[in-house]
C-alpha positions as CSV (number, residue, x, y, z in Angstrom):
1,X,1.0,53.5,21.0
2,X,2.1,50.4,23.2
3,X,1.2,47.9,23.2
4,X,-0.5,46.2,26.9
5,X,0.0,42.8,25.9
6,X,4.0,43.4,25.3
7,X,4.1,45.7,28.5
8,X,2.3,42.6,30.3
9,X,4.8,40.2,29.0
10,X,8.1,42.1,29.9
11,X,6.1,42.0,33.4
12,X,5.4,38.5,33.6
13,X,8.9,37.6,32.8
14,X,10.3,39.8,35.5
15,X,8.3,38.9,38.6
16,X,9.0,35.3,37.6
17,X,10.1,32.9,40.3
18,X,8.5,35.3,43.3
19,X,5.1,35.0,44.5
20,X,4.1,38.3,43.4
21,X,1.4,38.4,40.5
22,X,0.2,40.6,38.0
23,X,-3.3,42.4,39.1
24,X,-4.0,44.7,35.9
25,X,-1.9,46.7,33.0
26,X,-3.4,49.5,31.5
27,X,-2.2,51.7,28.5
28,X,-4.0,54.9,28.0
29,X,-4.1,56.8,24.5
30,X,-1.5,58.9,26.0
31,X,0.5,56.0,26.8
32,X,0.5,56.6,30.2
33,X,1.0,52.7,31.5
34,X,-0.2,51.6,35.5
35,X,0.9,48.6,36.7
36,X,-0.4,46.9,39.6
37,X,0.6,44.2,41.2
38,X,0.2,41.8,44.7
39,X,1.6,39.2,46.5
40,X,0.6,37.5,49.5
41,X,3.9,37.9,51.2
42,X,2.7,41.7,50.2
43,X,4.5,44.2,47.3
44,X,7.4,46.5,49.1
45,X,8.6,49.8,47.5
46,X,11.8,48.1,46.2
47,X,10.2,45.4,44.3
48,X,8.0,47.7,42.6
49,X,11.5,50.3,42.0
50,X,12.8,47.4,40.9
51,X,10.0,46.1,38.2
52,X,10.2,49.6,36.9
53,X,13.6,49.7,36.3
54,X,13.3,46.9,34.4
55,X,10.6,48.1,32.3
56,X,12.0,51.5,31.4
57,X,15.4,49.5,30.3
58,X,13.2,47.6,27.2
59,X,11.0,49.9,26.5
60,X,12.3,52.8,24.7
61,X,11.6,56.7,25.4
62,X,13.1,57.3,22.2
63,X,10.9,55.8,19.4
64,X,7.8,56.3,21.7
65,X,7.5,58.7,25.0
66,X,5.2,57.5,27.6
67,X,5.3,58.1,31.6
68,X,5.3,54.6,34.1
69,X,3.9,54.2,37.1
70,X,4.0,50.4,39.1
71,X,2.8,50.2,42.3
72,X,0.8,47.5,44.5
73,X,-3.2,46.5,44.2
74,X,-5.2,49.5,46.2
75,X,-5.8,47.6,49.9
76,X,-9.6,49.0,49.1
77,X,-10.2,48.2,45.3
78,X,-12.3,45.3,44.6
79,X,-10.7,42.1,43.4
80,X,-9.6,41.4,40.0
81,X,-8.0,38.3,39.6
82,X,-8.1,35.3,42.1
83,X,-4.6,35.6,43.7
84,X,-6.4,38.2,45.7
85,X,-9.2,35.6,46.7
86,X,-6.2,33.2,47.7
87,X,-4.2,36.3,49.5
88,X,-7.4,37.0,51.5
89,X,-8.3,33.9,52.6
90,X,-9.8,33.9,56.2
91,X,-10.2,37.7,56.0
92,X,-13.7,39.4,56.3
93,X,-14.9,40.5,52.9
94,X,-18.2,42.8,51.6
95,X,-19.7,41.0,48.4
96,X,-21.5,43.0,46.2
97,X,-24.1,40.6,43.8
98,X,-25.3,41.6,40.5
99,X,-29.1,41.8,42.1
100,X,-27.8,44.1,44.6
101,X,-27.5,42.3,47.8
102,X,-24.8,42.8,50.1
103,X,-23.2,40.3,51.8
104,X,-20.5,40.5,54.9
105,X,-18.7,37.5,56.1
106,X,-15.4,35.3,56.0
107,X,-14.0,34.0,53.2
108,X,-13.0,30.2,53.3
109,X,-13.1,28.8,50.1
110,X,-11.9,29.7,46.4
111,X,-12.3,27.5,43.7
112,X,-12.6,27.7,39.6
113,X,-16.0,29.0,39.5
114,X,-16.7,30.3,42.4
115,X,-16.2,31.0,46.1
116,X,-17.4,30.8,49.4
117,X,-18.1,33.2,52.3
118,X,-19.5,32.3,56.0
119,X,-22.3,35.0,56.6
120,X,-23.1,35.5,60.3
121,X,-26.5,35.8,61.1
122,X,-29.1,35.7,64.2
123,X,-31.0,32.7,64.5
124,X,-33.7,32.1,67.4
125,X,-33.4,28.5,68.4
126,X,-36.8,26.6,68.9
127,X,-37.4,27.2,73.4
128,X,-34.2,29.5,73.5
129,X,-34.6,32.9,75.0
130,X,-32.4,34.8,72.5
131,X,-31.2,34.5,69.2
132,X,-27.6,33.4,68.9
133,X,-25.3,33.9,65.8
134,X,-25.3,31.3,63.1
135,X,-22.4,30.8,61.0
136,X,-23.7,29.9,57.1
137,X,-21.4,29.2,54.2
138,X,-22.4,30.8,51.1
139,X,-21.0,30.0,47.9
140,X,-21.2,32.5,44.9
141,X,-20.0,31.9,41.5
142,X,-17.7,34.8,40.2
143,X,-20.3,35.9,37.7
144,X,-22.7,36.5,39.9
145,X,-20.4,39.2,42.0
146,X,-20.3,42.7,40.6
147,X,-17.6,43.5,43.5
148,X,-15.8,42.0,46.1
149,X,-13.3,44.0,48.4
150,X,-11.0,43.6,51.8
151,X,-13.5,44.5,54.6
152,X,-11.1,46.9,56.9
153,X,-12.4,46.6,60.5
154,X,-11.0,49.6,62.8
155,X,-11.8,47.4,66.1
């Protein structure tokens, strides 16, 4: 079988000195291998031609047959790792919690443990006649989101 962490290295070596980053590697049984990757400039057919090239050069059919497929992060899978945070800052996200809430809003912040979202909520002001829309920033710590994904709005 091969091995993910030597696929992941021959990656990491070859999308060095571009902004695009590794998103996951996955080896089946079957040694069927996925690569996904992103960038924030975004991942263009070439690059990704390009990456597999590379792969299929040093890794060799001979001593162990497996098929390859490299493509960019799903626009609608959640998040994996933070470069997609960072890529989607300012863009609306839905936030799934462990306890089940789910949360729409703006992300602004990212940091080491967590990150921060600006919900949007109706608020009736003390001798207003209507409620107006509050912005509040929420801040939730990585562990505590079971899923966080691109919010696509068709307006």
């Amino acid at each position: 079988m091969i091995d993910k962490n030597e696929v992941r290295k021959i990656v990491d070596e070859a999308i060095a000195g571009t902004d695009a980053f590794v998103v996951d590697v996955t080896v089946s049984a079957a040694n069927d291998i996925v690569v996904e990757l992103d960038s924030p400039t975004g991942v263009d057919l070439d690059f990704c031609a390009l990456l597999n090239r590379r792969l299929n050069e040093i890794l060799d059919r001979e001593d162990e047959d497996y098929s390859l497929e490299v493509g960019s992060a799903s626009l609608t899978a959640p998040f994996k790792v933070r470069g997609q945070y960072e890529k989607n800052l300012g863009n609306e996200v839905e936030v799934l919690t462990r306890d089940g809430k789910k949360l729409k809003g703006t992300l602004t912040a990212v940091g080491d443990e967590d990150f921060t979202i600006e919900v949007s909520r109706k608020v009736k002001e003390p001798g207003a006649k209507r409620p107006v829309m509050v912005a509040e920033p929420q801040v939730i710590p990585y562990a505590e989101a079971k899923q966080v994904c691109y919010l696509i709005n068709f307006k």
